[in-house]
C-alpha positions in Angstrom: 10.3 -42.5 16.6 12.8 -41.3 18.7 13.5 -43.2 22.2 16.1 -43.1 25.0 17.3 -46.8 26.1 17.8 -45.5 29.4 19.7 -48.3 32.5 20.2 -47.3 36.0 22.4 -49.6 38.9 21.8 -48.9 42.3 22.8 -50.2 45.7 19.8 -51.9 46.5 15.8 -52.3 45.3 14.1 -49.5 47.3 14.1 -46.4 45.7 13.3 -44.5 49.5 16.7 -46.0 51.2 18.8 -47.4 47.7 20.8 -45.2 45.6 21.3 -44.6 41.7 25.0 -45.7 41.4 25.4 -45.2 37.6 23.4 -44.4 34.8 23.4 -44.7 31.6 21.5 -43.9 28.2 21.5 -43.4 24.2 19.7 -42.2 22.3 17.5 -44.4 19.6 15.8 -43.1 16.1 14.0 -46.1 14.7 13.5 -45.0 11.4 17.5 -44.2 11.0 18.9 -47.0 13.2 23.0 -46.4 13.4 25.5 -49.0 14.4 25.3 -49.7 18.0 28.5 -48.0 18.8 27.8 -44.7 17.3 24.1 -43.9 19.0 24.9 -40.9 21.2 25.4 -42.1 24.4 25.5 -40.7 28.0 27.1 -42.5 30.8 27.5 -41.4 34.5 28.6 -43.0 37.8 27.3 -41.0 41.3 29.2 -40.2 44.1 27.2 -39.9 47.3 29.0 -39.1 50.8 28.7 -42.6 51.7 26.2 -46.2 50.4 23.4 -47.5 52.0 22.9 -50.8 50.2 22.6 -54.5 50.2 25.0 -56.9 50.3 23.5 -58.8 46.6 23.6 -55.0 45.1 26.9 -53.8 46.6 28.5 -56.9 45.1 26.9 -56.8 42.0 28.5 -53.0 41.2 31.7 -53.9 42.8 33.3 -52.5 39.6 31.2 -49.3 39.7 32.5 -48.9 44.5 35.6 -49.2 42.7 35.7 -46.4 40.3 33.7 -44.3 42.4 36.9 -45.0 45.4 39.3 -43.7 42.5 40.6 -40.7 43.1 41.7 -39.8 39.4 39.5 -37.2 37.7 36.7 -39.0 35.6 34.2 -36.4 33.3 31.9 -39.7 34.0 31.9 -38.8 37.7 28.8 -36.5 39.7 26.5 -36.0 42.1 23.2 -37.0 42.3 22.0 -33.2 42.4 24.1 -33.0 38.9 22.8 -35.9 37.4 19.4 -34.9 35.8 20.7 -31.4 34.7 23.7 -33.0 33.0 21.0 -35.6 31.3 18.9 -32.7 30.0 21.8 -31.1 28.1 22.9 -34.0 26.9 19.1 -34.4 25.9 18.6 -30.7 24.4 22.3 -30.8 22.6 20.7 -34.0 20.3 17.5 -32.1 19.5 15.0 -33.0 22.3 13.0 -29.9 22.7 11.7 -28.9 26.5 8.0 -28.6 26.8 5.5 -25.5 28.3 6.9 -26.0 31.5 10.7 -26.0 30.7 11.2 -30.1 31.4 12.4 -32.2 28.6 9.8 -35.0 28.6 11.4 -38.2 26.7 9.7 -41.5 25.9 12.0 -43.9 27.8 13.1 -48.2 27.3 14.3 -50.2 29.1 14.2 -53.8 31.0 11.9 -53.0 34.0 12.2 -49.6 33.1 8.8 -48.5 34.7 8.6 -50.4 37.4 12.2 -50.4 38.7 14.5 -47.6 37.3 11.6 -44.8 37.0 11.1 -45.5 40.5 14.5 -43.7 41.2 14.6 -41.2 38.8 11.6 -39.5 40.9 13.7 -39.1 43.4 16.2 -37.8 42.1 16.5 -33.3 42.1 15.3 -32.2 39.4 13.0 -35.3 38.0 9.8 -33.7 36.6 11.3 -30.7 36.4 14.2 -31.0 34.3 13.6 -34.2 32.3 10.7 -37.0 33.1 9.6 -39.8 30.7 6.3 -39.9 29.4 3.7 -42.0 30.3 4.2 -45.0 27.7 7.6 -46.9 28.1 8.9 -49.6 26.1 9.9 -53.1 27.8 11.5 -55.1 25.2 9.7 -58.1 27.3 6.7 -57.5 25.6 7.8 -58.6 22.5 10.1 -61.5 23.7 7.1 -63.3 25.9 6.0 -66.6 25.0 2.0 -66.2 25.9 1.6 -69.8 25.6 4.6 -71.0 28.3 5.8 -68.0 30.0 3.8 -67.3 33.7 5.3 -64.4 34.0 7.7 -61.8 31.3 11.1 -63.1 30.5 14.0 -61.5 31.6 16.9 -59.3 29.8 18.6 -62.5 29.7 15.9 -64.6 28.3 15.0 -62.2 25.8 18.4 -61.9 24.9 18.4 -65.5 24.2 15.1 -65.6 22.4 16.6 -62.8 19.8 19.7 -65.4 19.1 21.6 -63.3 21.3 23.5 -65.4 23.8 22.4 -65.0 27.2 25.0 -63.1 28.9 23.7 -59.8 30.5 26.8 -57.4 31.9 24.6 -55.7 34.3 27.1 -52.3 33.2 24.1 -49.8 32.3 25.3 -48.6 29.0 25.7 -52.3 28.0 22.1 -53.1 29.1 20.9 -50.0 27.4 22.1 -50.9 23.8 20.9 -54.3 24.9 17.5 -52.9 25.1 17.8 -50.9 21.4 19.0 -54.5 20.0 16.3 -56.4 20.9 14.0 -53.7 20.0 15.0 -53.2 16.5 13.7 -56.4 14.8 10.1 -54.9 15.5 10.8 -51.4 13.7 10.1 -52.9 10.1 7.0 -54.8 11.1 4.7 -53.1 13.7 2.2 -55.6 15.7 -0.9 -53.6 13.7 0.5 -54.9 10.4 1.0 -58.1 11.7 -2.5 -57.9 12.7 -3.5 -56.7 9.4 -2.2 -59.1 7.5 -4.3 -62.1 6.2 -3.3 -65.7 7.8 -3.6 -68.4 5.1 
């Protein structure tokens, strides 16, 4: 199966008021897994005409206020009306095919991926559209949770940690993204329904 790991950072938690401040994504083909560093890869940062944000947030992506204050040319660099059209033709020039409707609809990963970061993709022009993720995402806490001691699902870091890992999370969104496809690939060569299947002695 094909998936896109798929990390946003923003300048705050509320999709409404917050903004996407970079975003990343590559592109994952379980049954032909390539070295980390040559999945194809898409990586932009977003200039808005100024940052609403809060002060944890703004902190956080003190690297990314940074770059964005640069006034060197970067291809890395848009806006947010160009984000979603440059993401579909990254999409479409790796083989994702748009649907009836014209949108190029991709089965998305990530850490909080559908409760967080799809959250601002609707909002941003062109979302549904352009590209949107279908329905069933893929939360790498899922297969990391301990259902005996956990009361609620581990984090990036604790997964991380729980894969042998280390527990260091860059909180860059390309990073996080092949994060996500490493922690996902021990599960391609053993599905839960064969681990189901099989008999317990």
């Amino acid at each position: 199966m094909r998936y896109l790991s798929l990390d946003l950072e923003t300048s705050g938690s509320n999709p409404r008021r917050h903004q996407v401040l970079e975003l990343a994504a590559v592109i994952e083909d379980s049954r032909r897994p390539l070295p980390l560093a040559e999945l194809p890869s898409f990586r932009r940062v977003v200039r808005h005409p100024e940052y609403v944000g809060t002060a944890g947030a703004l902190a956080l992506n003190a690297r990314l206020l940074e770059e964005l204050a640069r006034k060197d040319a970067n291809p890395e660099l848009c806006t947010p009306d160009e984000l979603l059209p440059q993401l579909r033709e990254f999409l479409l020039a790796h083989g994702f095919k748009p649907d009836k409707q014209d949108c190029v609809a991709v089965t998305m990963a990530g850490k909080n991926i559908a409760v967080f970061d799809l959250g601002f993709l609707k909002e941003l022009p062109g979302y549904g559209a352009l590209v949107r993720a279908e329905p069933a995402m893929l939360d790498p806490a899922a297969f990391y949770l301990n259902w005996h001691k956990d009361s609620r699902l581990p984090t990036l870091s604790i997964c991380k940690a729980r894969a042998g890992l280390g527990r260091d999370v860059a909180h860059e969104a390309l990073a996080d993204a092949l994060d996500v496809v490493q922690l996902l690939r021990p599960f391609y060569e053993l599905p839960g329904y064969k681990q189901l299947a099989e008999p317990r002695g």
